[in-house]
The first five atom37 places (N, CA, C, CB, O) and aatype in JSON, in Angstrom:
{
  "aatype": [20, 20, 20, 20, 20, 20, 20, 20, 20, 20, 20, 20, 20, 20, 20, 20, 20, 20, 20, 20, 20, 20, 20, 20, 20, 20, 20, 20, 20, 20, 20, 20, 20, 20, 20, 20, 20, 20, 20, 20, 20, 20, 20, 20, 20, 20, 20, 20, 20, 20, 20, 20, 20, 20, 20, 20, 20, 20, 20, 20, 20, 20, 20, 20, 20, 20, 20, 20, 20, 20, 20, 20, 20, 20, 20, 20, 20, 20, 20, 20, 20, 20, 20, 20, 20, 20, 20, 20, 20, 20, 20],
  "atom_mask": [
    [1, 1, 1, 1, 1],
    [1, 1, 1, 1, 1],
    [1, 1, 1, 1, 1],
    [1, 1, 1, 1, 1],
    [1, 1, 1, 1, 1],
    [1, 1, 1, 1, 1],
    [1, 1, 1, 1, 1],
    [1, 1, 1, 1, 1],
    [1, 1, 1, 1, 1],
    [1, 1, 1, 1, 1],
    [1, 1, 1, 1, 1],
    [1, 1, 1, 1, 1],
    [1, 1, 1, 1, 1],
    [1, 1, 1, 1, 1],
    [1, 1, 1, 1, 1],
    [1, 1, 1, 1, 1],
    [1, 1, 1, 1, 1],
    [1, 1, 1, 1, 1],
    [1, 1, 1, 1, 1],
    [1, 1, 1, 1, 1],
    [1, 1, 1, 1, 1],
    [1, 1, 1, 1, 1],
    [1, 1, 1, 1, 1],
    [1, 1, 1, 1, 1],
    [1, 1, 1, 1, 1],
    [1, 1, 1, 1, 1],
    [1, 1, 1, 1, 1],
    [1, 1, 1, 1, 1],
    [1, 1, 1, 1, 1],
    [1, 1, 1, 1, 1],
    [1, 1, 1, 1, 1],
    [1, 1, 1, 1, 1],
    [1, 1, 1, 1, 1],
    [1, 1, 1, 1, 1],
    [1, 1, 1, 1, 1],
    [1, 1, 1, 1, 1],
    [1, 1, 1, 1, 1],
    [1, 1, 1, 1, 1],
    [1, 1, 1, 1, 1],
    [1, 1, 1, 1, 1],
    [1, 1, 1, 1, 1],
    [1, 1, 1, 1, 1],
    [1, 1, 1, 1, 1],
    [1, 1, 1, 1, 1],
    [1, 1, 1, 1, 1],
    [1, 1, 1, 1, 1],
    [1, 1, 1, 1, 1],
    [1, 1, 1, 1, 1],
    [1, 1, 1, 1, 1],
    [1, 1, 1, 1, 1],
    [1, 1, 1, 1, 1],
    [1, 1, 1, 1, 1],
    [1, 1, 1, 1, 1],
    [1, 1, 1, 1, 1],
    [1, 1, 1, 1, 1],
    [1, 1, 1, 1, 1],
    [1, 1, 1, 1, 1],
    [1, 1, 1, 1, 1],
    [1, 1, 1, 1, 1],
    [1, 1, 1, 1, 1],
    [1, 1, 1, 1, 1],
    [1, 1, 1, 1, 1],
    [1, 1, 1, 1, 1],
    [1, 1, 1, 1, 1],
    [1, 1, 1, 1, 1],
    [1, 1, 1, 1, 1],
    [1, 1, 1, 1, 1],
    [1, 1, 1, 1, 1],
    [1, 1, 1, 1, 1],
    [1, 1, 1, 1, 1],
    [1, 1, 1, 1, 1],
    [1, 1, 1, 1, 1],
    [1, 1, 1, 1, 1],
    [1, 1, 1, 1, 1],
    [1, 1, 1, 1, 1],
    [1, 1, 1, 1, 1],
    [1, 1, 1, 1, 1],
    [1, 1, 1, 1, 1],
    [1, 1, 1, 1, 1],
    [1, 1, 1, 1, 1],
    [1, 1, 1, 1, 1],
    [1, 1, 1, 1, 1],
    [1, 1, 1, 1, 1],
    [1, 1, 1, 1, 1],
    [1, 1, 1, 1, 1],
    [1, 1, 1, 1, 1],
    [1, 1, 1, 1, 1],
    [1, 1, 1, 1, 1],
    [1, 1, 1, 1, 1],
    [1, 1, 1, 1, 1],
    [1, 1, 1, 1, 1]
  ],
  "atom_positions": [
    [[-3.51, 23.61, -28.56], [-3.33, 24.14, -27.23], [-4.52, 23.76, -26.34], [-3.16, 25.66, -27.29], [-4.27, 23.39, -25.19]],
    [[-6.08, 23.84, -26.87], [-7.05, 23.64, -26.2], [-7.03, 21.96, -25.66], [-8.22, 24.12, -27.07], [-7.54, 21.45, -24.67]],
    [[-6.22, 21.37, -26.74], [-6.57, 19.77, -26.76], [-5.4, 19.63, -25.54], [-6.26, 18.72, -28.55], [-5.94, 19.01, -24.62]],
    [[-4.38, 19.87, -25.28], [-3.27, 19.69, -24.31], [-3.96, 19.93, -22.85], [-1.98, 20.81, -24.65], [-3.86, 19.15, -21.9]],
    [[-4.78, 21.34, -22.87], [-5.26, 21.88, -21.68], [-6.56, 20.81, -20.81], [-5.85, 23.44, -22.18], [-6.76, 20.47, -19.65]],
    [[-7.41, 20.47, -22.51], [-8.36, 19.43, -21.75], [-7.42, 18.48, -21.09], [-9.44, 18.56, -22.76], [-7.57, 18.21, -19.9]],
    [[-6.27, 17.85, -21.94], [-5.44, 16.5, -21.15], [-5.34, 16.7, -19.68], [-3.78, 16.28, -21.68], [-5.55, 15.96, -18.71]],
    [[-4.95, 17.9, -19.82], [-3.85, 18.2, -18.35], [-5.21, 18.19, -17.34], [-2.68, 20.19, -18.29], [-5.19, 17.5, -16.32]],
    [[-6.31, 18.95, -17.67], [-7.67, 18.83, -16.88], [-8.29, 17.68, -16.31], [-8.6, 19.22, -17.62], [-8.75, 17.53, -15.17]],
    [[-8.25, 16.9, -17.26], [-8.51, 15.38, -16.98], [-7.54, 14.87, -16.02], [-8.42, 14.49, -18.27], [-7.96, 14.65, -14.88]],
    [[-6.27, 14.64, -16.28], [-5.32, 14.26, -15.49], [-5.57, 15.22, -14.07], [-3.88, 14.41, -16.29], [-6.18, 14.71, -13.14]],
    [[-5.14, 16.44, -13.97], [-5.65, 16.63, -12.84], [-7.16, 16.45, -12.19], [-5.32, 17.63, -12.78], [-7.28, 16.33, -10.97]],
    [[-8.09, 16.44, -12.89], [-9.78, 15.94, -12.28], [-9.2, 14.18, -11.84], [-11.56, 15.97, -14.07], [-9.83, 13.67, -10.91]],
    [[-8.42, 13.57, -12.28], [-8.2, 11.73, -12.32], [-7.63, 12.13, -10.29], [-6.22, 10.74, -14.11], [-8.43, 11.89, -9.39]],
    [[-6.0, 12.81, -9.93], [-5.6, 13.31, -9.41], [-6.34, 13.7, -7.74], [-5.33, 14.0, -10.33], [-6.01, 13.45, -6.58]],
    [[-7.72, 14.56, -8.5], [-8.32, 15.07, -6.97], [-9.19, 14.23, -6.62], [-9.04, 16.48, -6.83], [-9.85, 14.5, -5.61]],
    [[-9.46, 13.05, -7.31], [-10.48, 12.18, -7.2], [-9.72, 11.39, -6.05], [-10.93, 11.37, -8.62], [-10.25, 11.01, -5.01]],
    [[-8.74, 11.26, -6.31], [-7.89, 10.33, -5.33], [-7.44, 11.39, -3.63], [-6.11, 9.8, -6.45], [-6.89, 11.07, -2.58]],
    [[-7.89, 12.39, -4.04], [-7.65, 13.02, -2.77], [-8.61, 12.74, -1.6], [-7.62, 14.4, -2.99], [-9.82, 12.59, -1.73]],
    [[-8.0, 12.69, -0.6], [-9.43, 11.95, 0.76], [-9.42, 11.16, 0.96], [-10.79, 11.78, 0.76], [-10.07, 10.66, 1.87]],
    [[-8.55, 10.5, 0.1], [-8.54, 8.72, 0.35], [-7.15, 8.36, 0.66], [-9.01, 7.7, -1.11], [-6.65, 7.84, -0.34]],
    [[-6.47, 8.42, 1.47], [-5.4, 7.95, 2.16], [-5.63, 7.53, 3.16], [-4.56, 8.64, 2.34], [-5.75, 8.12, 4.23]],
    [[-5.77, 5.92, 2.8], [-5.82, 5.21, 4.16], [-4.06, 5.0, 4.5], [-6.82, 3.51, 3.99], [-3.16, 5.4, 3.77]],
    [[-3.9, 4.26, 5.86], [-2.9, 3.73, 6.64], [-3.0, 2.08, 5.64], [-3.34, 3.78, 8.61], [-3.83, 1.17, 5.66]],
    [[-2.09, 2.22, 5.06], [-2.1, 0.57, 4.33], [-0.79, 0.28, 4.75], [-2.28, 0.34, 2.43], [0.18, 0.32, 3.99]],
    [[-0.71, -0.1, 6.23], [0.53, -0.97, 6.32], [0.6, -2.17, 7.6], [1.79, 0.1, 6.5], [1.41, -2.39, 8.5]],
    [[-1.03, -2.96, 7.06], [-1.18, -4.26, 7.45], [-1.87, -5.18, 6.36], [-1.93, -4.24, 8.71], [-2.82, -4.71, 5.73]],
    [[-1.56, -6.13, 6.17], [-2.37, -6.73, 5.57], [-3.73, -6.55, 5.26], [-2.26, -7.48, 5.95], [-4.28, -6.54, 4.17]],
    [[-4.29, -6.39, 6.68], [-5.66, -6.42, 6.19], [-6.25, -5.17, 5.46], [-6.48, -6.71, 7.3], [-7.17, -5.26, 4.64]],
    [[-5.71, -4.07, 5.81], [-5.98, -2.54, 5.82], [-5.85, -2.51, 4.06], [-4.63, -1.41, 6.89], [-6.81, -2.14, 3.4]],
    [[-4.25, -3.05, 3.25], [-4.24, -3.39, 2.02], [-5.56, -4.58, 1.16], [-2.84, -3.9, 2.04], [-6.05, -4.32, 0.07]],
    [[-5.88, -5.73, 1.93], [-6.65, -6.2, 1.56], [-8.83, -5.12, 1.3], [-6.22, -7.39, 2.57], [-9.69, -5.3, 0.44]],
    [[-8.8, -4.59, 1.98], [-10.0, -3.71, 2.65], [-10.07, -2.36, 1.28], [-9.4, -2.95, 4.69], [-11.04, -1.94, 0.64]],
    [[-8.27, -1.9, 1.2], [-8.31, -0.79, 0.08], [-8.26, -1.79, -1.22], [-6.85, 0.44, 0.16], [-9.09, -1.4, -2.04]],
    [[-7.62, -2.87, -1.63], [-7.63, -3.32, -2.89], [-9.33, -3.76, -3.25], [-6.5, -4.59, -2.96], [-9.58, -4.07, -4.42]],
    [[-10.42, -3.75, -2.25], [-11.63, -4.32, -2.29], [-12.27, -3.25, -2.85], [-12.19, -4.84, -1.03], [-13.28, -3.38, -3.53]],
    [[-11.56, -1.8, -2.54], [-12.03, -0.83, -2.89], [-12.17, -0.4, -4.05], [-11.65, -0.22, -2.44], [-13.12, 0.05, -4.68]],
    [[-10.67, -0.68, -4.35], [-10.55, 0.07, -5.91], [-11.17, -1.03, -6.32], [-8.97, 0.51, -6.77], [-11.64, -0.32, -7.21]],
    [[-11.56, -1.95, -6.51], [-11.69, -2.84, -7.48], [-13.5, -2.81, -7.6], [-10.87, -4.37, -7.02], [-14.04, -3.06, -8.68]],
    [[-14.2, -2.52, -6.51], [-15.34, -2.21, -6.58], [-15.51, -1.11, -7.02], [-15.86, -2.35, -5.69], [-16.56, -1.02, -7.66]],
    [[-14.76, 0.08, -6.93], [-14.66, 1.58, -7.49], [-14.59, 1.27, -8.97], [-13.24, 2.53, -6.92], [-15.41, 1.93, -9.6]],
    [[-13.99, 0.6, -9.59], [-13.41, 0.39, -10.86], [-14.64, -0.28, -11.69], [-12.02, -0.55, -10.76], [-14.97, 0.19, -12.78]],
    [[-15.33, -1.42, -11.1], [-16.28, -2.0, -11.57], [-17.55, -1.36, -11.74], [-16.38, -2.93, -10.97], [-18.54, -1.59, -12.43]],
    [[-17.09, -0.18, -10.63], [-19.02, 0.57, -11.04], [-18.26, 2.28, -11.76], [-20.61, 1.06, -8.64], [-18.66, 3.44, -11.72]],
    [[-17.37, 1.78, -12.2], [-17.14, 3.11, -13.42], [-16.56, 4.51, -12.78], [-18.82, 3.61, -14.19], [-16.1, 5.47, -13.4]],
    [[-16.73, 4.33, -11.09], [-16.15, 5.56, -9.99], [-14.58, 5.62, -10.54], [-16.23, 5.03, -7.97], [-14.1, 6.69, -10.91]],
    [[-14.02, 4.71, -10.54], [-12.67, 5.31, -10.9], [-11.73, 4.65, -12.25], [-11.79, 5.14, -9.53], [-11.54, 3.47, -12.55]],
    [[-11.33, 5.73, -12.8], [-10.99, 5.05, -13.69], [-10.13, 4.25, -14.13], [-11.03, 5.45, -14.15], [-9.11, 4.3, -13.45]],
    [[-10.05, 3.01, -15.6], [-8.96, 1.83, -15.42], [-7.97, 2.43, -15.42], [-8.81, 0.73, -16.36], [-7.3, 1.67, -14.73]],
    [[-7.29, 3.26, -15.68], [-5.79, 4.07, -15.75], [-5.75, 3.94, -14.51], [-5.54, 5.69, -16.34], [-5.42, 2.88, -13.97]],
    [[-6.12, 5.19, -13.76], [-6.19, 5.28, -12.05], [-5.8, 3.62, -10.81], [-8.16, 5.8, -11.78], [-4.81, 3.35, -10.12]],
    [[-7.25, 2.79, -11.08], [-6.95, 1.47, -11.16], [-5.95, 0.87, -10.88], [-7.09, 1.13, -12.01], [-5.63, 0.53, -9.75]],
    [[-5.11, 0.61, -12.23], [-4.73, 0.24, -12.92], [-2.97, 0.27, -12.42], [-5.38, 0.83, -13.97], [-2.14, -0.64, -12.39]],
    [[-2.86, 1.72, -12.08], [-1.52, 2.35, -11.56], [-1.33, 2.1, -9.85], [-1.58, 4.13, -11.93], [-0.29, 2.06, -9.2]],
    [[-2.88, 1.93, -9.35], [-2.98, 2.03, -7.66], [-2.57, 0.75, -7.44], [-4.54, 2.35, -6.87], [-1.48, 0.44, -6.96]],
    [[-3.73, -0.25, -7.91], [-3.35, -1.96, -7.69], [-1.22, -2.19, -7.8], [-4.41, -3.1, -9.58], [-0.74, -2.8, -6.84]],
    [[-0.32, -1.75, -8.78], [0.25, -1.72, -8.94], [1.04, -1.59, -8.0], [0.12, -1.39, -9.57], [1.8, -2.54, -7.81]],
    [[1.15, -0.61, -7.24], [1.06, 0.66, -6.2], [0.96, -0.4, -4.6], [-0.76, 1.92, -6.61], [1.82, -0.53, -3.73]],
    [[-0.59, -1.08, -4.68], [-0.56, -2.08, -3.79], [0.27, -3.09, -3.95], [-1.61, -2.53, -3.65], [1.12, -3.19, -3.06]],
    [[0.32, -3.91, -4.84], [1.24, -5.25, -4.92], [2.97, -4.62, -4.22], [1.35, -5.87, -7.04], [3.59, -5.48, -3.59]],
    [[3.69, -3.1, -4.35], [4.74, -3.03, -3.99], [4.44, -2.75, -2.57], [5.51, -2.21, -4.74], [5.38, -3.17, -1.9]],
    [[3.45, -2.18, -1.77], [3.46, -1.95, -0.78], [3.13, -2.96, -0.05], [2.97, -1.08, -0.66], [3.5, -2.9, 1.13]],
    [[2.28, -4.29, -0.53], [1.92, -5.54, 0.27], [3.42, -5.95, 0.17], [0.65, -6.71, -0.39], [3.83, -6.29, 1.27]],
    [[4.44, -6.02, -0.89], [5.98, -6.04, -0.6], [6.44, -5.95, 0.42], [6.64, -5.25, -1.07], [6.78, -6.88, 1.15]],
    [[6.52, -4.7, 0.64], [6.89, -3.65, 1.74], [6.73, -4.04, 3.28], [5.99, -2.43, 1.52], [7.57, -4.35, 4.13]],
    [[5.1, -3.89, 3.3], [4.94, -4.47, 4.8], [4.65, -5.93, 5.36], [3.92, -3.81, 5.32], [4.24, -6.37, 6.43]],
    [[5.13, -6.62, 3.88], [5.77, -8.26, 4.52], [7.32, -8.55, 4.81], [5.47, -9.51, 3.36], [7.9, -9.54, 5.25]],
    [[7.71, -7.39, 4.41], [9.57, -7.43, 4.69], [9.42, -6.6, 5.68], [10.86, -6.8, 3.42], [9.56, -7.32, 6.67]],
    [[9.29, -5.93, 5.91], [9.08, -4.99, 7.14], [8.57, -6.03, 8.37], [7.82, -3.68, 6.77], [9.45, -6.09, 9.23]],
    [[7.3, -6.94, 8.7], [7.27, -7.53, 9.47], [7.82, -8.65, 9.58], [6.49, -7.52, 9.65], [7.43, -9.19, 10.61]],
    [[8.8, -9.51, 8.81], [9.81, -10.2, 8.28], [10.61, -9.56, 9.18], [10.12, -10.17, 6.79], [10.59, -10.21, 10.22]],
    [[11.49, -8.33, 9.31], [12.03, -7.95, 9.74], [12.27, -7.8, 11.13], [11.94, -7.44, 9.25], [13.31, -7.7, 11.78]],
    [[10.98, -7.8, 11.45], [10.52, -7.7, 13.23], [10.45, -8.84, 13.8], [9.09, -7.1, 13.62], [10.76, -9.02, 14.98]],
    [[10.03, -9.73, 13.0], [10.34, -11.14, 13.8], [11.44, -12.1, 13.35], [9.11, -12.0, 13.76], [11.39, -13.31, 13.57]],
    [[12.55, -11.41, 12.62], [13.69, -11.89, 12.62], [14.76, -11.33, 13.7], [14.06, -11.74, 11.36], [15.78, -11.86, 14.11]],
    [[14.14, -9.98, 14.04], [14.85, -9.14, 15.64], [14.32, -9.36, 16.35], [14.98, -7.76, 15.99], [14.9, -9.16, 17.42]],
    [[13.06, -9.84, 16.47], [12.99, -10.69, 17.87], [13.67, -11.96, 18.45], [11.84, -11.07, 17.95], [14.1, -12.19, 19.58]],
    [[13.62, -13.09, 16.79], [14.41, -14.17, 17.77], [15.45, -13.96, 17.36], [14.15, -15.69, 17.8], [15.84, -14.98, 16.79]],
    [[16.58, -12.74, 17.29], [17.35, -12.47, 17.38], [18.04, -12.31, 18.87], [17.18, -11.77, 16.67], [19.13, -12.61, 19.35]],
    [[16.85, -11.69, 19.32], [17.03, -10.97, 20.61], [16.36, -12.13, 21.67], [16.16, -9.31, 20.61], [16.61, -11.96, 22.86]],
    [[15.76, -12.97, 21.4], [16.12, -14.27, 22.33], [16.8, -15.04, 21.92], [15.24, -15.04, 22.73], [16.82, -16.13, 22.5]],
    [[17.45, -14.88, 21.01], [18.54, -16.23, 21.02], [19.65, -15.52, 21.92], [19.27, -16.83, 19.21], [20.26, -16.16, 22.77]],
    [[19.91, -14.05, 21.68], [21.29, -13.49, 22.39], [20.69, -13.86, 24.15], [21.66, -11.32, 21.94], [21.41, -14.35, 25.02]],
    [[19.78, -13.61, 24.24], [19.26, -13.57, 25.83], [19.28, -15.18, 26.39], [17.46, -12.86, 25.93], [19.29, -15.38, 27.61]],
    [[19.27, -16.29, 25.42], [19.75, -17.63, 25.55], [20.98, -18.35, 25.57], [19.32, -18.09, 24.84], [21.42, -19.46, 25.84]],
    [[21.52, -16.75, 24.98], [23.33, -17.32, 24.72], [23.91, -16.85, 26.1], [24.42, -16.37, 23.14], [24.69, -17.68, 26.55]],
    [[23.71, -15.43, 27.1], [24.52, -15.4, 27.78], [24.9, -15.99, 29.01], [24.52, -14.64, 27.79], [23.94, -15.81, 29.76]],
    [[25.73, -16.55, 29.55], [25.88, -16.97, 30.54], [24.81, -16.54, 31.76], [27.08, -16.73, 30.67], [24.44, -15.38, 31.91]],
    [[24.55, -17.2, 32.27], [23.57, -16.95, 33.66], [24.36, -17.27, 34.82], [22.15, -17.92, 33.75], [25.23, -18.14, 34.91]],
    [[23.89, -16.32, 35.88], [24.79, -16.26, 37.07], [24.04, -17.01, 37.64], [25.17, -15.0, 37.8], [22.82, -17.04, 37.51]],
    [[24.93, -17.89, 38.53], [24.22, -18.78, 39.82], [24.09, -18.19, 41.34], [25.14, -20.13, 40.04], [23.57, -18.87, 42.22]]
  ]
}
């Protein structure tokens, strides 16, 4: 029972470590700036490889994310000038 309780302790101490740190990661660079982080966090022993390990992970789907997402925005833009090229113009 004691050995379960340390687990769960740890896991939650892993948990609040990560609290405070929510950046806005939905530009490139902002993802590039946090992956610099953990990875310097990781190398000087601040956070641990589990933690790491699960975040980087975490980044690779969200650098996903906000390259389809801006994919998206500039496929509705020249969407929206090609329609503005298609309609007839009045003389």
């Amino acid at each position: 029972m004691r050995e379960a309780r340390a687990r769960g302790g740890a896991a939650a101490s892993r948990l609040r470590s990560l609290e405070g740190r929510r950046a806005r990661l939905d530009t490139p660079a902002a993802l590039v700036k946090f992956t610099s982080k953990v990875i310097q966090d990781t190398l000087d022993e601040t956070t641990p490889f589990v933690v790491a390990r699960t975040v980087l992970y975490g980044i690779s789907i969200q650098r996903q994310l906000v390259e389809s997402t801006d994919l998206e925005r500039r496929i509705e833009a020249l969407e929206q000038r090609l329609a503005a090229d298609i309609r007839p113009r009045r003389a």
